[in-house]
C-alpha positions, 0 to 999 in steps of 0.5 A: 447470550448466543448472539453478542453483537446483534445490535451493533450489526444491526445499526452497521445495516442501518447505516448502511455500512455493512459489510460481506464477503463475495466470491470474486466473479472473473468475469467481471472487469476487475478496476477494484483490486490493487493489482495496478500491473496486471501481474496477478495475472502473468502466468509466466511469473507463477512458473518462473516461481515454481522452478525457484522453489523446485531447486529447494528440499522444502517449499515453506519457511518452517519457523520465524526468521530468527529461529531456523526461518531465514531462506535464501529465498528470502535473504535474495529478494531483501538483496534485490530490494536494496539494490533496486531502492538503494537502501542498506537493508531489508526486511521481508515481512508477512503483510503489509497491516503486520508490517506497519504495525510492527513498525511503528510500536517497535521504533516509537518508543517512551520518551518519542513524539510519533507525527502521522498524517491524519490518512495514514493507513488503518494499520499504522493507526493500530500501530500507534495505538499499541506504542509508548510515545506521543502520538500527534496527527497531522492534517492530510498532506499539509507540510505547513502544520507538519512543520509546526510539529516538528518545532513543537516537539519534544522527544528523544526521537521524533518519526513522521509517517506517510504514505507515498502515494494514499490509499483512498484519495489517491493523493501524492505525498508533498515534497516538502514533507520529505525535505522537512524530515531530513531538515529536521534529522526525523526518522520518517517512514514511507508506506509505499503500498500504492505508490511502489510499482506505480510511480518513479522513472524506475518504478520504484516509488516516491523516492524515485518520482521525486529523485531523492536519495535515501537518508539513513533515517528513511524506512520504506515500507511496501507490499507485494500484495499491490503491483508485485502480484503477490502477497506479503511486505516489506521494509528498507531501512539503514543497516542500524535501523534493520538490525534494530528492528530484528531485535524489536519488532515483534512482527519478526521475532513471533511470525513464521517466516513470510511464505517463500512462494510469495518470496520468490513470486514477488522477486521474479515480479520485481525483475519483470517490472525492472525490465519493462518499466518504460513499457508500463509507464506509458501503460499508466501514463495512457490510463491516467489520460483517459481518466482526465478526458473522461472524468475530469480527474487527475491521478498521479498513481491508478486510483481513481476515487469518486466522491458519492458521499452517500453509502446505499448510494455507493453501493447502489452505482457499484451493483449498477456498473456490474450489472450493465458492464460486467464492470467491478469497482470499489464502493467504500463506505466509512469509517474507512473514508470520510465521505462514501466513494467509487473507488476505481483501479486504472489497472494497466491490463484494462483494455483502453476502450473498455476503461473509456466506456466505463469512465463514459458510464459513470458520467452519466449515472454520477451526479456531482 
């Protein structure tokens, strides 16, 4: 049989949930991607980079960490990390799918209740699939039935895992689900993908918007791909919880390294955020605002998400705003959400005028 998967394609067209790659258009007005700072686009930081790794005798990590990997390049961001987030220890890992999915089938182990809300990300869901405790989810964001859970469990260790800030509804983590994990001594992962770079006085992400303090029992995942402009991930733990992780997290122990390019951009992308981060605050706190006069939506980070509720007709408005506005925005479809939406990115590098035009648009083609 040549071609193996023909009827599931065709029900995936039928429903309206299929999917292509296109080339991207730098043309168009870029509110999809998540390159919330504009740093993608900072050419100084990629030059910045280059003389980094001008000052090595290679420009590739050759091997995993474990084998002959390790940089100096690498073991500096990790330093930079710690003392930016203040953890003990980091980790700096391939991507963020990757890292979530190491994570979570190395630390949830037999005999261990894994409490995950229900709009955990994609990669963390494969992650519990692949590991050897108890897995129960939680309804989204609720600390209420989160706490039920957390006295009804029974295991030697028991992890909750959220995220700071969600990737789809662009909701902010409840600060009561981190009291409760330090109430109940619970190994709480932090996926800081959408809110690391974002939100914070220092920008530094959930722990900083809400002025707590590491616990040793805190890990804090992030990625560079988002608001650091480059590509790859990492993980802040205690110095107990990361030397464990070296030692079971596949992730680490089988991977080439992460690249150091990457490393190092994402190093440089940190100093530029620590540096100007009063100046981008207000950068986002400008775009939020115009999101809320124009839309009526409030948004504690840059995602703007737009219930449609109907997949060609997603797909139908995101084509409408490029061809009328050369304006590009998210359209995303199930199963990646419960209900179709316009997913727009606020990035800070929009100009103001041109976001408030588009948000104008979209009032008048979205009906609610």
């Amino acid at each position: 049989m040549n071609h193996p998967y023909e009827s599931e394609l065709k029900a995936l067209k039928r429903s309206g949930r299929y999917r292509e790659r296109h080339l991207r258009n730098e043309h168009l007005t870029d509110a999809a991607s998540n390159d919330y700072l504009g740093l993608a686009h900072r050419k100084a930081l990629h030059d910045l980079t280059c003389q980094t790794l001008s000052q090595y005798g290679e420009h590739a990590p050759k091997a995993s960490m474990l084998v002959n990997g390790y940089h100096p390049i690498h073991a500096a961001f990790e330093r930079a990390l710690c003392k930016a987030n203040g953890f003990e220890s980091g980790i700096v890992m391939g991507s963020g799918f990757n890292a979530n999915i190491g994570l979570i089938e190395a630390l949830v182990r037999k005999g261990d209740v894994l409490l995950m809300d229900e709009e955990y990300h994609a990669s963390g869901v494969a992650g519990a699939r692949m590991c050897e405790g108890e897995v129960i989810y939680f309804p989204h964001n609720d600390s209420d039935a989160l706490e039920e859970g957390l006295k009804k469990a029974r295991g030697k260790r028991v992890i909750i895992a959220v995220e700071g800030i969600y990737s789809m509804g662009g909701d902010l983590l409840e600060r009561r689900i981190i009291e409760l994990a330090i109430e109940y001594d619970a190994i709480m992962i932090l996926d800081e993908a959408h809110s690391s770079g974002v939100i914070g006085n220092r920008l530094m992400g959930i722990l900083d918007y809400y002025s707590i303090e590491p616990t040793p029992l805190m890990i804090k995942m992030g990625t560079l791909g988002k608001a650091y402009g480059s590509f790859g991930a990492y993980v802040l733990s205690s110095a107990h919880i990361g030397e464990y992780l070296l030692n079971r997290a596949k992730n680490v122990i089988y991977a080439t390294a992460p690249s150091l390019y990457d490393t190092a951009l994402a190093h440089h992308a940190l100093e530029y955020i620590q540096e100007h981060a009063e100046r981008l605050r207000e950068k986002i706190r400008v775009r939020q605002k115009i999101v809320w006069e124009v839309l009526g939506i409030e948004c504690p980070g840059l995602i703007v998400p737009i219930e449609i509720g109907d997949n060609r007709e997603v797909m139908k408005l995101q084509q409408q705003l490029k061809e009328e506005m050369d304006f590009h925005v998210g359209a995303i479809r199930q199963p990646t959400v419960k209900k179709a939406i316009l997913r727009l990115i606020a990035r800070v590098d929009i100009d103001e005028g041109r976001l408030r035009q588009a948000c104008e648009r979209l009032t008048q083609i979205w009906v609610k």
